[in-house]
C-alpha positions in Angstrom: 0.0 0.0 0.0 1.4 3.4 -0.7 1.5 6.3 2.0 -0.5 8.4 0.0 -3.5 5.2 0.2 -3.4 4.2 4.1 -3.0 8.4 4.9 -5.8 9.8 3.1 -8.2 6.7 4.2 -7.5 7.4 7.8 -7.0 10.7 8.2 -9.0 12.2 5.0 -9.4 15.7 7.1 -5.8 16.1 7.2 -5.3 18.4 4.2 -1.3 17.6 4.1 -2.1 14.0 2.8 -2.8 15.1 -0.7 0.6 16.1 -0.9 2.2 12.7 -0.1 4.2 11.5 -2.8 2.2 9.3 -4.5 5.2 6.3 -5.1 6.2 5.9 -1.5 5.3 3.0 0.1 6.0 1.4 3.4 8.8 -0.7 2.1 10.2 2.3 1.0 10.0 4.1 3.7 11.6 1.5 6.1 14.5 1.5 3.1 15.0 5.2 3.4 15.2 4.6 7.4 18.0 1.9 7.0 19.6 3.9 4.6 20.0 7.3 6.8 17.7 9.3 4.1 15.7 12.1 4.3 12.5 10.7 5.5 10.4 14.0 5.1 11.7 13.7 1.0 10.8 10.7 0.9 7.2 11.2 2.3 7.0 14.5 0.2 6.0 16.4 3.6 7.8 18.0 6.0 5.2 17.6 8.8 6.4 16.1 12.1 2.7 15.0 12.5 2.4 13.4 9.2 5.4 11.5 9.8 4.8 10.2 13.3 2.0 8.9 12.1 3.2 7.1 9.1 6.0 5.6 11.4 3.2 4.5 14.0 1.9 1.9 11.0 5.1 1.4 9.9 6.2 0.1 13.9 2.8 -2.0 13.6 3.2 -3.6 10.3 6.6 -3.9 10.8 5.5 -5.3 14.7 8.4 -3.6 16.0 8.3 -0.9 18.5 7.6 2.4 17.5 10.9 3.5 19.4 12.7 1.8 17.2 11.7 3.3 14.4 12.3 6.6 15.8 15.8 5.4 16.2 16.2 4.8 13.2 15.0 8.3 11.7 17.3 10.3 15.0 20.4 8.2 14.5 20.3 6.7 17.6 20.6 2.9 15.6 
């Protein structure tokens, strides 16, 4: 599923998700995390709020910790 999809199906008031890059996906974004990328390019948004919640289903599909997802994005892994 791409961002774009899961973002504007749960959160369709949130005017920001029509700006998500429609290509990103999950995988993706988890690739971008591994590979120290800009995360907020990737997403096409640079909204902290956008992005937590992105990495909130990434942590659950993922079913890791959201922590270490955060981690990932700080630097701290």
């Amino acid at each position: 599923m791409t961002l774009k999809k899961f973002y504007l199906r749960n959160y369709p008031t949130d005017e920001l998700g029509a700006e998500i890059n429609r290509e990103s996906t999950f995988d993706g974004l988890i690739k971008t995390l591994l590979k120290k990328d800009d995360v907020y390019e990737y997403i096409g948004v640079q909204d902290s709020l956008v992005r937590e919640r992105l990495f909130k289903r990434l942590s659950l599909d993922r079913d890791v910790f959201f922590d270490l997802i955060y981690d990932l994005w700080t630097g701290k892994i």
